[in-house]
N, C-alpha and C positions, 0 to 999 in steps of 0.2 A: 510403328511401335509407340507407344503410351508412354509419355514423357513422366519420371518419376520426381516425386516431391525432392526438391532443391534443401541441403541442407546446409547452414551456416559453419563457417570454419571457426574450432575451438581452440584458444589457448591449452597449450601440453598440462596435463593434469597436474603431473609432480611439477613442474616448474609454477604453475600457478597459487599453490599451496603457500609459497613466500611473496606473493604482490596482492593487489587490490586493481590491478587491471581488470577491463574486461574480460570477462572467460569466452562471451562470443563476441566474433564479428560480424560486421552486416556480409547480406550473399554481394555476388558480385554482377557488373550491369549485366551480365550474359547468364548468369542462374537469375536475374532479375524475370529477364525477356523468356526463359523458359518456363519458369514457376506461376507467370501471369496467364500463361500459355494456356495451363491446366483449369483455368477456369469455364467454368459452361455456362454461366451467363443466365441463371438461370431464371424464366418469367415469374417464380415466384422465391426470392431471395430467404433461403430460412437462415443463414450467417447475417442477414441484418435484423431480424428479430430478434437472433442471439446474440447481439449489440445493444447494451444498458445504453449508449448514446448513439442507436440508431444513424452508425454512417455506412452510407450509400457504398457498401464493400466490391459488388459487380461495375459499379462506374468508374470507381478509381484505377479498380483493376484495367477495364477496357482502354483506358486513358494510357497505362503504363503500356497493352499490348501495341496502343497506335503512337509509342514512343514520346506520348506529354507528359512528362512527369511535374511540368510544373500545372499542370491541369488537373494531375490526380491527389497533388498535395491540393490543390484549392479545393477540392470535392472534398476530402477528408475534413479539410481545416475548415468546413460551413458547418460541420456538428463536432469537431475536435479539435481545439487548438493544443491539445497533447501529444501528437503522435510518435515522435519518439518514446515521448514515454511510454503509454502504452502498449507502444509496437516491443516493448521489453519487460514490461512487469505484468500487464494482464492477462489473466488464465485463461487463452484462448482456447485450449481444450474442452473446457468447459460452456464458452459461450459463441462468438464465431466458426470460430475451427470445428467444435463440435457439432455443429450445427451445417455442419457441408454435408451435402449430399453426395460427393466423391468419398468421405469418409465412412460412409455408410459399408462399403465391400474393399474401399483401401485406403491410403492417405489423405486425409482433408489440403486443399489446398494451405499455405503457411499465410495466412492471411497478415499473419502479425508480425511474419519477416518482411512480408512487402509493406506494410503499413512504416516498419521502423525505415527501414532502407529511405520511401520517399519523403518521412519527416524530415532525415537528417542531410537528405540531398536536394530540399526543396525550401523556399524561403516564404514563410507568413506575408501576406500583403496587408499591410495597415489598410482599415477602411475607413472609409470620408464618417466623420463622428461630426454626429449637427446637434449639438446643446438642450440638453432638455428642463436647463433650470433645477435638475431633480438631485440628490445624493443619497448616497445607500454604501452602508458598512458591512464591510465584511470582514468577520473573526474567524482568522483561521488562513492560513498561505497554501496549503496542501491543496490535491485536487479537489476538492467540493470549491474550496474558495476560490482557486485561480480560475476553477471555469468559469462560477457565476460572475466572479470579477468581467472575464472578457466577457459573456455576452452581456452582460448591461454595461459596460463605457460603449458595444456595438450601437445602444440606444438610446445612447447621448449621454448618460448621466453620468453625474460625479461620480467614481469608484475610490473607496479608499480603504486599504485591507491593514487591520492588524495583528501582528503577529507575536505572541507573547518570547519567541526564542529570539537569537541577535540575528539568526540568518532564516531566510526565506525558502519554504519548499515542505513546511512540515513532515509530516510521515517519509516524505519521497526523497529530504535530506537526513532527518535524523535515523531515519528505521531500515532502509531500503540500502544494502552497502553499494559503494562505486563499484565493484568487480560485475553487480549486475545493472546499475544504472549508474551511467559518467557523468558526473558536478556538472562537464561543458556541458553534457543535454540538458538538465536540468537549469544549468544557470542560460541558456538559451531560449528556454521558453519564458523565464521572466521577464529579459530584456525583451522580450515580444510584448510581452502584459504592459511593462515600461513605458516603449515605445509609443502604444496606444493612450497613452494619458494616467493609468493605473496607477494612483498612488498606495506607496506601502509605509509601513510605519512598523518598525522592531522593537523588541524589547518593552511592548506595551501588554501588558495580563489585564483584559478586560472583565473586571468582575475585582479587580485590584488598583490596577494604576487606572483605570478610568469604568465608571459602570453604564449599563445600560439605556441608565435613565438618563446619565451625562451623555450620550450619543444622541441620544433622542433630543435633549436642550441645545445639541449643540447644529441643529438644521438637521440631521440625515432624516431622509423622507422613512426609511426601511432598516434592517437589521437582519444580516445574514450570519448564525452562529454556523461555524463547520469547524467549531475550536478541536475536533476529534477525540480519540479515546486514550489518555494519556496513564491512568492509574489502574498499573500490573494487578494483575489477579496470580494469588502468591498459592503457595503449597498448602498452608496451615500445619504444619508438623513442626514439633519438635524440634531447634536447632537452627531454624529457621533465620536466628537474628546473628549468627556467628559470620564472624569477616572472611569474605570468600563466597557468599552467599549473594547472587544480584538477582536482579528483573530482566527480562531479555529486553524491556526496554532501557531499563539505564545502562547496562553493558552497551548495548548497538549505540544508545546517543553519546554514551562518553566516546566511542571509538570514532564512529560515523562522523558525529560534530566537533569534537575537542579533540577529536584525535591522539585517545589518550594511550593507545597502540604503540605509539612513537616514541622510540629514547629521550628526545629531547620535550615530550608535553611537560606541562604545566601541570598537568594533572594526571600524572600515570598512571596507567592499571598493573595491578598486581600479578604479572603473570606465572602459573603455578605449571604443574606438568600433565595432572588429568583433569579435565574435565565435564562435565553431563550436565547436558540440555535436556529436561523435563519437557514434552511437547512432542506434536508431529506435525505443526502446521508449519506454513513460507516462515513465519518469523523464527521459529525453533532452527530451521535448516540455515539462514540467515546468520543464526547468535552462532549455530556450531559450524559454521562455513568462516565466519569470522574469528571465532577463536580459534582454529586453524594457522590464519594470518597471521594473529597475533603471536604467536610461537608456543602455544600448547604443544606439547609432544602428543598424547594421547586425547582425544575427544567422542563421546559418546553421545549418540541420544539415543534417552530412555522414552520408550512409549509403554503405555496400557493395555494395548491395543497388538494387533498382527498390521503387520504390514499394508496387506487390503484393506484395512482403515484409514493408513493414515491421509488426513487431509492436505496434503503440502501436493503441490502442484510434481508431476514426474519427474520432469527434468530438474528441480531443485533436488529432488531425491538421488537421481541418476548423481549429478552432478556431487553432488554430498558425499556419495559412495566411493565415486571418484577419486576423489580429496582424501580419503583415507579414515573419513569418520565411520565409526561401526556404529550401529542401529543394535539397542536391545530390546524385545520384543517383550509384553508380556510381564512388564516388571515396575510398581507404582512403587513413590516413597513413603516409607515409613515413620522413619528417625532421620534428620542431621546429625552425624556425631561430630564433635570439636575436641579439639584439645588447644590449651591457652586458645579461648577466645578465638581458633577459626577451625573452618573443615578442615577433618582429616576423612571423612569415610559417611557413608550412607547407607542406612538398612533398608533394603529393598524390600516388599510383599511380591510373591508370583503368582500371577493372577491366571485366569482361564475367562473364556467365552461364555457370558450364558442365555438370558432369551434379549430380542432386541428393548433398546430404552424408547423415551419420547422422539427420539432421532431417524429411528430407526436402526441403528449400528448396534451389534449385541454387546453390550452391559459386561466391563469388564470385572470379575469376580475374584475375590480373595480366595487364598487356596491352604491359605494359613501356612506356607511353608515362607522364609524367610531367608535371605542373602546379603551378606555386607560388603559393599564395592568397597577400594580405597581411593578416594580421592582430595580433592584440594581446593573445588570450584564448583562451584552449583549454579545452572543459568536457568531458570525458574521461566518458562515460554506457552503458558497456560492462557492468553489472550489481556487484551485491558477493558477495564472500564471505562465510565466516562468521571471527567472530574468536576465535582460537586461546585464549582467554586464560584461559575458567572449564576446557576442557581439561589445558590444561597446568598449573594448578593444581590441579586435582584426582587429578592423574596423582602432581606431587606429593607427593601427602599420601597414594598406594594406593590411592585410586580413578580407573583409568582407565577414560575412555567410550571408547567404540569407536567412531570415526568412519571415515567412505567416504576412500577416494583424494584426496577433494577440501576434506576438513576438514569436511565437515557432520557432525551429531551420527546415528547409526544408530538408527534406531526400527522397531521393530513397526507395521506401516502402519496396524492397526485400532484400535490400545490408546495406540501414543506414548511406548510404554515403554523404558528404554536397555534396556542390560547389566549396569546397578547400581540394585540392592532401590530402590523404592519413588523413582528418581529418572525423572523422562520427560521428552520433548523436543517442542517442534514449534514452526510458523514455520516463518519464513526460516533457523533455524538446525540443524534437521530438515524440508525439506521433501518434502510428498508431493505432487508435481504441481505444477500454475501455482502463481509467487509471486505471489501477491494477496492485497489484505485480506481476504477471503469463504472462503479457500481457509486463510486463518490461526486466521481464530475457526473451521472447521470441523475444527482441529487441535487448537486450545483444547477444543469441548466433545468430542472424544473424550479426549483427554487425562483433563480433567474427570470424564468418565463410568468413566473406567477407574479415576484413583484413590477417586471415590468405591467405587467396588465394591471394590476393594481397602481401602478404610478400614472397610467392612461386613464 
């Protein structure tokens, strides 16, 4: 009989509503040894083509079947020094997992339970680093930086990353909550970065406390920007500036980093009784997953869209619904209304379907009838930009980057390289395709791979 895909044990829905624990946990060693089971091994791997960083997914497995696991973390860890992360934040449905050919007529093997399982049961081996005389900056702490970090101190060189926040881990600590990725993982793999020689430096806004051209005078051979996409893309509506009104980035960083969720922060947030998330991507389900925690009574997210549109990964969805958050369908903003100076309520437009856009997804359409929700919160989760700021300081001083229409940095899609000697770009702040973490360290080690060649 055909062994069925192994599924990880979930925190109780209602009890998880009040913590910031994990909602799942890893499988366990005996759903490990079954779930590695289902693998077919197959001579032409299309789950590592569906791999942005390309790891060898049938070796690790085979590794786990002939019970080494610390042989299938060192197979992982030759093209990923993230795999807990990973193995919990990357849309594997979409790229590995989707790409099994067991999925095809039933479940794709869980590539990304086995991948988290042997991150956090397996230990990084420092490699022998032989001095290359060389150094190279990296801006930015999140995935694009930490990967390229590690593999160039792999090829001797001075690494030294800076990080414009006080803590370390960009997007994957300020944006990404502990209930789906735990600080210990995270704070894990940097004492790995650490360990290898990786200096970091906080609290440093390149393009402000130190610019490009002072990197360059001050010896770095290279310049890795992956400072990522920090400036919300807001509603433009009416009401907009009233108190009660955020970004789903500054809600998640005040919570996420300041912990401003908590009776006793420094910096409390406001918390009111309803709320609505604008948005249907991971970070939309994230801000309304999180104001959940926070003690909203009531939380919504409003989409444009049907359901079948929204972009947010399933189980963020499942899990959301779970939680007690209702999904309103079909409904964009109109009006913020206020009274003294904050929300009380929102006029809603109800839209309909009509031929598809540049996207391909059909073009949601006003219908001219109108609704006014009553609320008290508005978390605005429309995507970010990139922020203007190492640009136009580098523009400056006569180095200008060349960026697109839309303010991202212009790169070489293979290399990650700008329009100025020995500086490159990638991330959220250069993107090439989906923004995700998996899609940002595979911008890191090109990046990486180019300026090593280039420092040879």
């Amino acid at each position: 009989m055909a062994v069925e895909r192994q599924h990880v044990k979930e925190q109780d829905k209602i009890q998880r509503r009040s913590n910031f624990d994990p909602v799942e946990s890893n499988l366990t060693e005996e759903q490990v040894k079954l779930e590695a089971s289902r693998c077919l091994n197959c001579k032409n791997p299309r789950c590592v083509k569906g791999c942005p960083v390309n790891i060898q997914i049938p070796e690790f497995i085979q590794a786990i079947k002939e019970g080494n696991m610390e042989k299938a973390g060192e197979i992982i860890r030759q093209t990923s020094m993230l795999p807990s992360v990973c193995g919990r934040v990357c849309p594997q449905e979409r790229q590995c997992e989707g790409n099994c050919v067991l999925g095809i007529k039933g479940s794709p093997v869980a590539i990304g339970a086995l991948e988290r399982y042997v991150g956090d049961n397996t230990k990084a081996e420092m490699p022998e680093i032989k001095p290359s005389g060389k150094k190279v900056a990296v801006v930015g702490s999140g995935c694009a930086g930490m990967t390229a970090a590690c593999d160039l101190r792999k090829e001797g060189h001075e690494v030294e990353v800076f990080e414009a926040l006080h803590e370390l881990g960009g997007v994957l600590r300020y944006g990404i909550p502990p209930f789906r990725l735990p600080r210990t993982v995270l704070d894990r793999e940097i004492k790995n970065l650490k360990a290898m020689g990786v200096k970091f430096h906080t609290n440093v806004i390149v393009g402000k406390s130190i610019t490009l051209k002072q990197l360059k005078e001050d010896g770095f051979d290279a310049i890795f920007i992956c400072s990522g996409a920090g400036l919300p893309k807001m509603l433009n509506v009416p009401g907009e500036n009233l108190n009660g009104v955020f970004s789903a980035n500054e809600f998640l960083t005040r919570v996420n980093l300041m912990h401003a969720g908590q009776p006793d922060s420094p910096t409390p947030l406001r918390v009111g009784k309803k709320a609505a998330i604008f948005g249907g991507g991971n970070v939309a389900m994230d801000a309304a997953r999180t104001a959940v925690r926070v003690g909203f009574e009531e939380v919504y997210i409003i989409y444009r869209r049907t359901e079948k549109e929204l972009p947010a990964r399933l189980e963020e969805i499942r899990h959301a619904k779970e939680e007690g958050i209702v999904f309103k369908f079909l409904y964009a903003p109109k009006e913020i209304i206020g009274e003294n100076g904050y929300v009380k309520a929102v006029e809603l437009e109800v839209m309909e379907l009509g031929e598809p856009d540049e996207s391909g997804r059909r073009k949601p359409v006003a219908t001219g009838k109108v609704e006014t929700m009553e609320l008290d919160t508005v978390i605005v989760a429309l995507g970010t930009g990139p922020n203007p700021i190492i640009q136009k300081s580098a523009e400056s001083e006569g180095l200008e980057i060349i960026t697109d229409r839309r303010g991202y940095i212009t790169v070489d899609g293979e290399t990650r390289c700008t329009n100025i000697d020995c500086v490159y770009a990638g991330g959220d702040v250069a993107p090439v395709g989906e923004s995700n973490a998996i899609n940002a360290m595979g911008a890191g080690k090109k990046a990486a791979k180019a300026i090593n060649d280039m420092l040879k």
